[in-house]
N, C-alpha and C positions, 0 to 999 in steps of 0.2 A: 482346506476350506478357503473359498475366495475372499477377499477382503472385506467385500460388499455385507456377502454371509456371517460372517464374525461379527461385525460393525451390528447388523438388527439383532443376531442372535447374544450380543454385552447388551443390549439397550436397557433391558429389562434389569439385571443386574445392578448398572449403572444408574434407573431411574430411583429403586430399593436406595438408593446411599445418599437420594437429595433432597434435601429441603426448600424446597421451590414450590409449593403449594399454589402461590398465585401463575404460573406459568405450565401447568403441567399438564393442561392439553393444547395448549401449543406445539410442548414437546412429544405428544402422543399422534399430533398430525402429521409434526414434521417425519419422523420417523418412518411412518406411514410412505408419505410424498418420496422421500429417499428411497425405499424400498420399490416404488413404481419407477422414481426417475433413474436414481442408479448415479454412476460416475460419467462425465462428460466425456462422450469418445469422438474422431474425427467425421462420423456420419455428423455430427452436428455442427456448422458452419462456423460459428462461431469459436470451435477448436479443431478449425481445417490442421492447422498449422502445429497443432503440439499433443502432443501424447501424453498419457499419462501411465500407459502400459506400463515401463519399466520402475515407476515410482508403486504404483498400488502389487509390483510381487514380495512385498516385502511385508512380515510378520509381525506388524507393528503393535503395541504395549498402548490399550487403551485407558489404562487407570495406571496412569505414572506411581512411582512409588513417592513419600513423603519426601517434602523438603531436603533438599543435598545441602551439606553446611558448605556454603562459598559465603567468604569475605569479601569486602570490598576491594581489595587488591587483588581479588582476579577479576575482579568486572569495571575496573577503574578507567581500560583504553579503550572502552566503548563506549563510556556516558561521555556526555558531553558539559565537563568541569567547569568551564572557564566562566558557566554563570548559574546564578540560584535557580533552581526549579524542584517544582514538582517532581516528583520519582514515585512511578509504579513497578516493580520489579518482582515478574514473576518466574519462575524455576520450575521446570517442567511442569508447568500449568499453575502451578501450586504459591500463591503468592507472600513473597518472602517482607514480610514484617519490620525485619533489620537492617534492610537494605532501603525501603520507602520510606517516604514524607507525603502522606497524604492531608487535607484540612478540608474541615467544614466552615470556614470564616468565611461568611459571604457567597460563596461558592463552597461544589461539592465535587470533591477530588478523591474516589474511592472505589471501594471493591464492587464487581459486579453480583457478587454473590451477596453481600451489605443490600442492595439495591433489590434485588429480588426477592427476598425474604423479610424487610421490615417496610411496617405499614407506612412512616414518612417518605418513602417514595414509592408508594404505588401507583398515585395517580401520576408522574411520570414514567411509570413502567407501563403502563395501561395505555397511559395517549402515545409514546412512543414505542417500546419496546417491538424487534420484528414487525415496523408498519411499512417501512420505506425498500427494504431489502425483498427484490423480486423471485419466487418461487425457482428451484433450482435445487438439483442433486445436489450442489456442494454447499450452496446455502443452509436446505432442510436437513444435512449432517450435520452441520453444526449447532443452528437450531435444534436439534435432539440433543447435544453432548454436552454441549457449553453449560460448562460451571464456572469460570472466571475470567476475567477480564477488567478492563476499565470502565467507570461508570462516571462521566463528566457532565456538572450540570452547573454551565454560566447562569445565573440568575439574572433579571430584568434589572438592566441599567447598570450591569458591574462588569469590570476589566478583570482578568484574572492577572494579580500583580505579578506572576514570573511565568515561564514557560514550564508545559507539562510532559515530561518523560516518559512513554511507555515501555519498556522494554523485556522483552519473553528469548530468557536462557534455557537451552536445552544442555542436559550436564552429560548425557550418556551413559548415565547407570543403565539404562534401557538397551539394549542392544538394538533396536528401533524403535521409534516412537513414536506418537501421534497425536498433535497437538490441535485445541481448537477452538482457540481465544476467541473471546465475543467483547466488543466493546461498543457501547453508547454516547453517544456525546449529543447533547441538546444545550445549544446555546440562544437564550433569551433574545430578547427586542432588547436592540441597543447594547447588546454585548459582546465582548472580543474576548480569543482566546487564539494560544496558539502551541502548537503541540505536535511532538518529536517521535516517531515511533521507530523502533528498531527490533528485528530477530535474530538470535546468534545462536550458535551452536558451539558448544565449546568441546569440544572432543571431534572426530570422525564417523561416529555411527552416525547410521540414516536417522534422517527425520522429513517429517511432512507435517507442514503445519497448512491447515485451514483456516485461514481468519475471517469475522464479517466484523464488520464498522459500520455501523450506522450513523449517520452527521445530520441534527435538525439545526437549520439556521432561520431565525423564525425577523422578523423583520428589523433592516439595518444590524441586522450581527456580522461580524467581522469572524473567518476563520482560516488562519493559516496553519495547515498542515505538513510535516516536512516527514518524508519515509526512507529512509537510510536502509538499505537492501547490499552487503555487503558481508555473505554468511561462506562456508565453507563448505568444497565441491560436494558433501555430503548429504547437504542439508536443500530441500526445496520447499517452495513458500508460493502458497496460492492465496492473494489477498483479495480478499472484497469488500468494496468499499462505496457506499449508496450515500449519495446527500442530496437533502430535501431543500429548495431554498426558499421564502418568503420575499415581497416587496423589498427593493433597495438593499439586501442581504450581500454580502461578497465573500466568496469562498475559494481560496486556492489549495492547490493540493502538489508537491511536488517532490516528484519520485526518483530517486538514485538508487540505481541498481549494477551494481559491481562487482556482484558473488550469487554462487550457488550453484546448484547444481541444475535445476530447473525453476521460474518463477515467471510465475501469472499473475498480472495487476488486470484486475475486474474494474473499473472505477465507472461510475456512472452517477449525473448528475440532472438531477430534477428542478426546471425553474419552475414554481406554482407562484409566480408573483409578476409584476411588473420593476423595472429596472435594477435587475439581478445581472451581476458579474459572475462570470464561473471563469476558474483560473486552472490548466493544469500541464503541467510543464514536467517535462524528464530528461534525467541523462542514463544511456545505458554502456556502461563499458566492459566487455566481456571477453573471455577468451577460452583459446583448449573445446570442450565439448558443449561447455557452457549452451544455456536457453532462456531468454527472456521476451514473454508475451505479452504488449499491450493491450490490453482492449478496453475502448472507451469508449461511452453515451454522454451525448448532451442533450437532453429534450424540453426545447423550447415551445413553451405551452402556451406564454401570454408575450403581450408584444414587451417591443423598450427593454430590450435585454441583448445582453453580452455575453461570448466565450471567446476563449483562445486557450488554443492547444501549442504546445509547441515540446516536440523529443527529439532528441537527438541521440542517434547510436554509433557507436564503433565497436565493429565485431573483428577479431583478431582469430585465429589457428581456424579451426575446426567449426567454431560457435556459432548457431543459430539468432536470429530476431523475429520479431514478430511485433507489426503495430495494426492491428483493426479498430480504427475510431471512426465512430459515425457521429452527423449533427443531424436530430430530426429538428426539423422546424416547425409547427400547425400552421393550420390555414390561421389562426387570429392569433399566431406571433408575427404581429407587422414589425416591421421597425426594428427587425433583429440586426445583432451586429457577431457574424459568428466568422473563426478565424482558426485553422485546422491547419500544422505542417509537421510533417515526419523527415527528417535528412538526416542521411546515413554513408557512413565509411566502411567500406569492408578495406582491411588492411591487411588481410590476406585474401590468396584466391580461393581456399577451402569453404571460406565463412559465406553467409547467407541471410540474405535479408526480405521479410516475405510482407511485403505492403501493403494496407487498403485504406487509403483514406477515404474517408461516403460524408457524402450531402443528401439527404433526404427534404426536399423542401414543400410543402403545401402552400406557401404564402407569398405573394406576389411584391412586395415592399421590401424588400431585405438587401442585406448587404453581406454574402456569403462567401468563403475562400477556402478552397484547401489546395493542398501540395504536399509531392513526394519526391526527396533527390534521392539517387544511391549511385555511388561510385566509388572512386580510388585517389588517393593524395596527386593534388597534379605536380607532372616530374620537374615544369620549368620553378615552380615556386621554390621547391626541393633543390633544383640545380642550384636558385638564385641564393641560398641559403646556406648552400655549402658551399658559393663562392665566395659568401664574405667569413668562413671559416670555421663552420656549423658542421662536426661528423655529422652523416647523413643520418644516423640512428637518433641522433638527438634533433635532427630538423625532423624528422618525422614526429616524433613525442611532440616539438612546439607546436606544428600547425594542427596536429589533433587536439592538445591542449585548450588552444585558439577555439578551434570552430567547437568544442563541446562547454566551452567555459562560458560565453555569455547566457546562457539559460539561467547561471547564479545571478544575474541583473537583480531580479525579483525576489530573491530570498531575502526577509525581512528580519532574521535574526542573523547578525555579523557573526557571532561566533558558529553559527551552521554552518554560513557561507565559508566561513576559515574551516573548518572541517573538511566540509566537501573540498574545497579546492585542495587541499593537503590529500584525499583520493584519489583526486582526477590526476594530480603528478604522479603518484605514485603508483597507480595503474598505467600509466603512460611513461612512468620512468624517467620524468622531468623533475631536473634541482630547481627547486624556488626559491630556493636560500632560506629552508625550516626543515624539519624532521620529518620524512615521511612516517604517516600511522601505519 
């Protein structure tokens, strides 16, 4: 039986076992939708470039088994210690209790299953839930399946006092698996929040995870996002991730992708306001068979607004890339300020880099840019490097080090930024005089 087949013929099953009463013709449409649309293949443009064939032959485990007992000493070199937060921590879908800190002081840092089933948040479930996330095979499967995830709601005028942790463990009891987080995040007028997500796999068996993120930022809310994409050649990760923004709102989103076996970043950003920032920035550093897919929307709807993109990759052995971002602008976004660039290393000749930067513009007043480099380390820099007494293996790690490090400029949590950089060495095999992770 095809994947697809399995997938509609559990639905049923799996809808028998939830208590979601307020969402359960949502989940009856979406399921519907996935059964017309299906899985995304290369007849459709937007996945010219990646397949998913060898991912969906596999006999994946829709109703993971209960909670695996893991301690904190195995999941300790993947949180990010060095400061207080929030922790959502779920295990094979299934959200682990002893391992989170969630709260209701001020702000609501909690289950998405919490969220869908009691009435104090339904009218947050109702005005947002599934509003912003665009019809789609991969979306409407989730949409049908999701039973947990994160459910974040900044309240009017509050800062959330520490950063909030997502993080979805797969243990490999499952000889494959299939996971398919749903998270929410509505942050108020005049409110900031900022928040970590991560997927792991802690074993070798397959896994596919589908994820959708929804993000409202409703006016002058602040949100920075950080997505740490650094799993095991086993493991792939199709994320999608829609933000809605209001007046004066500012939203970054910045993505590190360093592992996996295949991963897809959906991100797409909706300005519905006037002088709205959108922020979104990457590094990709891959190797061996490795595959990582951007694809990004910006649509600029009203004037007095901002974006910038900026990624950056280095593909190494065999490994594939992939960046498709488009800026739409409307005709009455005057006075846009939009800002688009992809530059890329191949550092072998095997590797492969497949590029589309797009402007789509209706409106006559703007100020728009993109740009695409791809090339090779140049060899006088290299020479110059090993003249003053640089093995060439190690001048090669600096200046990739160099030209993919300044994207961490903007990352507004130091101990991320220490993270990340402790990665980038260490995929790159540069001493910075600390421990690689």
């Amino acid at each position: 039986m095809e994947l697809k087949d399995k997938l509609i013929s559990s639905f049923f099953a799996f809808e028998e076992g939830q208590d979601s009463g307020n969402i359960d013709t949502i989940r009856n449409q979406a399921i519907k939708d996935f059964e017309t649309l299906g899985f995304p293949n290369k007849k459709d443009e937007n996945w010219k470039y990646t397949s998913l064939n060898s991912l969906l032959k596999h006999d994946y485990s829709v109703f993971p088994k209960k909670e695996d007992a893991i301690e904190y000493r195995d999941i300790k070199k993947y949180l990010i210690h060095d400061i207080d937060t929030y922790d959502l921590v779920f295990i094979d879908g299934i959200y682990s209790s002893h391992l989170s800190q969630t709260t209701h002081d001020k702000i609501d840092v909690c289950l998405m299953s919490s969220a869908l089933n009691k009435d104090k948040y339904r009218p947050v479930i109702d005005n947002y839930y599934n509003k912003v996330a665009p019809k789609s095979g991969l979306n409407s499967l989730n949409t049908a399946f999701a039973r947990e995830g994160a459910f974040i709601h900044i309240h009017k005028n509050k800062q959330a006092d520490k950063p909030i942790q997502i993080i979805n463990f797969a243990t490999g009891n499952e000889s494959s698996l299939l996971l398919q987080p749903r998270n929410l995040v509505v942050v108020d007028e005049n409110s900031h929040v900022q928040i970590i997500e991560r997927h792991q796999s802690l074993t070798d068996h397959p896994v596919l995870t589908n994820s959708v993120t929804e993000i409202f930022a409703d006016r002058r809310a602040i949100v920075d996002y950080y997505k740490i994409q650094n799993d095991k050649h086993s493991a792939s990760l199709i994320d999608n991730t829609f933000i809605n923004q209001k007046d004066e709102s500012n939203v970054s989103v910045h993505t590190f992708s360093f592992g996996g076996k295949l991963t897809r970043n959906n991100l797409n950003f909706y300005q519905n306001g006037e002088r709205i920032d959108s922020t979104m920035k990457g590094v990709t550093i891959i190797e061996d068979k490795q595959h990582v897919d951007h694809n990004t929307l910006v649509h600029h709807i009203e004037p007095n607004c901002e974006s910038h993109q900026d990624y950056k990759g280095i593909y190494g052995d065999s490994s594939t890339g992939v960046f498709n971002g488009k800026v739409l602008v409307e005709k009455e976004a005057q006075k846009t300020n939009a800002y688009q660039s992809n530059n890329n290393i191949l550092a072998d000749d095997k590797a492969t880099i497949n590029s589309k930067p797009q402007l789509e513009i209706f409106a006559d007043d703007v100020a728009c840019s993109h740009g695409c480099t791809i090339g090779q380390l140049d060899e006088e820099a290299l020479f110059y490097l090993q003249s003053r007494g640089i093995p060439r293996k190690e001048a090669r790690g600096l200046m990739m080090y160099a030209f993919a490090n300044n994207v961490l400029e903007s990352v507004k949590i130091p101990e991320v930024k220490k993270r990340i950089n402790k990665l980038i060495a260490s995929k790159l095999e540069v001493e910075l005089g600390f421990n690689n992770l």
